[in-house]
C-alpha positions in Angstrom: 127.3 105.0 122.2 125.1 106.9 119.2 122.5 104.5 117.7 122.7 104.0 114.5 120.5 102.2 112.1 123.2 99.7 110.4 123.5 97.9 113.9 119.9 96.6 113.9 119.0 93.3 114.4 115.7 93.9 113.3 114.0 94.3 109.5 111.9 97.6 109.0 109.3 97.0 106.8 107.3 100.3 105.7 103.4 100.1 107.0 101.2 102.7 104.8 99.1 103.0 101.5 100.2 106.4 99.8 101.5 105.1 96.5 104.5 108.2 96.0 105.5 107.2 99.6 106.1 103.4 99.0 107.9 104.3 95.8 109.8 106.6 97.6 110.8 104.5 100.3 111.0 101.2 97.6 114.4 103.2 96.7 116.1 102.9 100.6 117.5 99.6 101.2 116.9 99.9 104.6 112.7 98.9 104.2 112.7 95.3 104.1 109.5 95.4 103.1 105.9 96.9 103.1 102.7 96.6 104.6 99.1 98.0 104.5 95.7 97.0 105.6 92.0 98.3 105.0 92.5 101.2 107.1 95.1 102.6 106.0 93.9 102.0 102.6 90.5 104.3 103.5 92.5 106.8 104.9 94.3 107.0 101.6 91.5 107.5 99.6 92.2 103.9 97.6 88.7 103.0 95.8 89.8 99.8 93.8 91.9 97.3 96.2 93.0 95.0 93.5 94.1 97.6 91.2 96.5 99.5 93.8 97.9 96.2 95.2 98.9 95.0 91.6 99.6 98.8 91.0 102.6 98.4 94.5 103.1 95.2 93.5 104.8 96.5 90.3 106.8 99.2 92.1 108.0 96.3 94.8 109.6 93.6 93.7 112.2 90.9 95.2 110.7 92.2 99.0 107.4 90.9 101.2 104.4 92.8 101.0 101.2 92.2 103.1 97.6 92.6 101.8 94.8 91.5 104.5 91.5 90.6 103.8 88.4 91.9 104.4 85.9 89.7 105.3 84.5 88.7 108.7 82.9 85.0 107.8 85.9 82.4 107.4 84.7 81.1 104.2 84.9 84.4 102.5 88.2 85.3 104.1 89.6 81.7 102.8 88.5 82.9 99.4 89.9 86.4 99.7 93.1 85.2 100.6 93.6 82.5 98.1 92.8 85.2 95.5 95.7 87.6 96.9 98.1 84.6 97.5 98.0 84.5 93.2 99.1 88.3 93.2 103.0 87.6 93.5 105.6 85.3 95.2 106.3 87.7 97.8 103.0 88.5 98.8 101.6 87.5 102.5 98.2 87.5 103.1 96.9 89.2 106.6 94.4 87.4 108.1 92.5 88.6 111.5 93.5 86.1 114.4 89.8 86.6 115.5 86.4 87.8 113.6 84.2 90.8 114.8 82.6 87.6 116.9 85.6 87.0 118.5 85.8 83.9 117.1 89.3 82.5 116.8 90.8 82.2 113.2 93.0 79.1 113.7 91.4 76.5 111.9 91.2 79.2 108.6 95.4 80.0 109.6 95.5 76.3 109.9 93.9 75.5 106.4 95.6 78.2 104.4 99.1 77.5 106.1 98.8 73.7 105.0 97.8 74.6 101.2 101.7 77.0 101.7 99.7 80.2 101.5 102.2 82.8 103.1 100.2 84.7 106.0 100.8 87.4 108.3 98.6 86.9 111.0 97.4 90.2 112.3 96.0 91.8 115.2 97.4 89.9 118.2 97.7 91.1 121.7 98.1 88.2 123.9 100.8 85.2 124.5 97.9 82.8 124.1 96.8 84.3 120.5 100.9 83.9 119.8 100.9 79.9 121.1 97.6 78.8 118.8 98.5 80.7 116.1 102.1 79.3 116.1 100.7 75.9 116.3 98.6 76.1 113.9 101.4 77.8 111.7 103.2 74.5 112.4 105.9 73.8 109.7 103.9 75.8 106.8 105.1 78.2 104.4 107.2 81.5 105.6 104.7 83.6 107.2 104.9 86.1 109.8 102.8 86.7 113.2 102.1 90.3 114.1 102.0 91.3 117.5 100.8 94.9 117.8 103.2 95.8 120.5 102.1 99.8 120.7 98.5 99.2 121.2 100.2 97.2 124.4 101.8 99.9 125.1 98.7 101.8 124.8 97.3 99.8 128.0 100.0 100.6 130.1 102.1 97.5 129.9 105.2 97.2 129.1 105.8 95.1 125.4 108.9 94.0 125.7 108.6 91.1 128.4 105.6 90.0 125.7 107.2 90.6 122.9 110.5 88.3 124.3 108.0 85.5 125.3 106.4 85.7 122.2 109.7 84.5 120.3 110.3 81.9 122.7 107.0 80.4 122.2 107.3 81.2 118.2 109.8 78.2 118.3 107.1 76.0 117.3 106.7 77.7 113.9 110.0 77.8 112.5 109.3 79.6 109.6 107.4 82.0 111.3 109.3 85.2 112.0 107.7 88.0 114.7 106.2 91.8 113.8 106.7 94.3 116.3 103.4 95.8 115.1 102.0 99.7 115.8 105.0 101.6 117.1 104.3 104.5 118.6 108.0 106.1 117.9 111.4 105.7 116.3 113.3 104.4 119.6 110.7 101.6 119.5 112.9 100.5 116.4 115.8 99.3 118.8 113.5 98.2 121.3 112.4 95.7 119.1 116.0 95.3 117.8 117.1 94.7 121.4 115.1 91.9 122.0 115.7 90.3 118.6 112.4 90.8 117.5 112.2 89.7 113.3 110.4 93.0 111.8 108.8 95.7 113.1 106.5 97.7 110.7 106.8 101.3 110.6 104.2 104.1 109.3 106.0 106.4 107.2 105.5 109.2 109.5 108.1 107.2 111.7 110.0 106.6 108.8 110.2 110.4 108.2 112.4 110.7 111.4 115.4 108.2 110.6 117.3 111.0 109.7 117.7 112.3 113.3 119.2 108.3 113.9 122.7 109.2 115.9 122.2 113.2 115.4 124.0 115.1 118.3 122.0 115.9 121.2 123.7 119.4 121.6 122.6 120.8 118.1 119.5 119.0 118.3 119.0 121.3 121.0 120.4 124.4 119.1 117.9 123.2 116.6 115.1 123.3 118.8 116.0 126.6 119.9 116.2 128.4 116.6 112.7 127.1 116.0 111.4 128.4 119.0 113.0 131.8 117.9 112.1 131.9 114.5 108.4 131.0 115.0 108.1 133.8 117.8 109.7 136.2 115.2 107.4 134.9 112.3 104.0 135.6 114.8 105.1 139.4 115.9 104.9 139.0 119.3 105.1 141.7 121.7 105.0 142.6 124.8 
């Protein structure tokens, strides 16, 4: 059976911070939603956070976005994200589950969650991160918790036995949904998908390549071919 992208369980949301892009992909009703942190937003060249959030935030409208903070003291990220909450309704606020100290963030999660800030709690690698943060989630406000599945990968392990567990143990935030965070490629889509993993955030990059969703092996292949031959041609090799 070909893949194809209308049989996903799962909700792409588009992870980047080049504003054409998320206007570009703002127009596909397959992206769910949209995503961004501090790095990507260097890597983009943004200088003035708060002016290109409100700046997406005008282009996105009726679908999440995530902004994250960043701060490493509690008190300033508590600040930070009570600022961001007041952007939009459908605005999540990331927040680290740890500090550069290593220090857990679960009492801040647990604070902001109470006062029904929406959070996507970011950066998590291990079932016990996924248990305290979905208790201290609790009954709160819709709010996500990001599990950054390809940097697993990255390790050698396998995600997906995780990524299952970390939906069984998510049952103690029901109005917490799961991010497949990171993926490293497009098939990763229906991995997550498979497992009935909530979202899984996608760099555009990625997104670039849904196109080739259900494409025919055999003239992939012819495609890959007449590449290889055109490029030879375009060099002038001899021999």
């Amino acid at each position: 059976m070909n893949p194809n992208v209308q049989s996903l369980r799962t909700k792409i949301f588009a992870d980047g911070a080049d504003k054409k892009g998320i206007a570009e992909l703002a127009k596909n009703p397959v992206i769910r939603g949209f995503t961004t942190n501090p790095t990507l937003m260097r890597k983009a060249g943004i200088e003035n956070y708060e002016r290109f959030a409100k700046e997406v935030l005008d282009l996105i409208t009726g679908r999440p976005i995530s902004y994250e903070v960043f701060a490493d003291d509690f008190a300033e990220m508590e600040r930070q994200a009570r600022k961001i909450a007041q952007w939009g309704p459908n605005v999540y606020v990331k927040i680290p589950v740890t500090n550069t100290k290593r220090e857990t963030a679960v009492p801040t999660i647990k604070r902001l969650a109470a006062e029904g800030i929406q959070l996507n709690v970011t950066a998590l690698m291990t079932l016990q991160q996924v248990l305290e943060v979905s208790q201290a989630l609790g009954e709160g406000p819709p709010s996500y918790i990001s599990v950054f599945a390809g940097r697993i990968a990255d390790t050698g392990r396998d995600p997906m036995p995780m990524m299952s567990a970390a939906l069984e143990i998510m049952q103690r935030a029901p109005r917490a949904e799961l991010i497949w965070a990171s993926p490293r490629e497009l098939l990763n889509i229906f991995h997550a998908s498979h497992i009935g993993c909530h979202v899984i955030t996608v760099t555009h990059d990625i997104l670039a390549k849904l196109n080739l969703v259900g494409k025919s092996l055999e003239d992939y292949s012819l495609d890959t071919v007449a590449m290889f031959f055109k490029d030879g041609q375009a060099a002038g090799y001899t021999l």
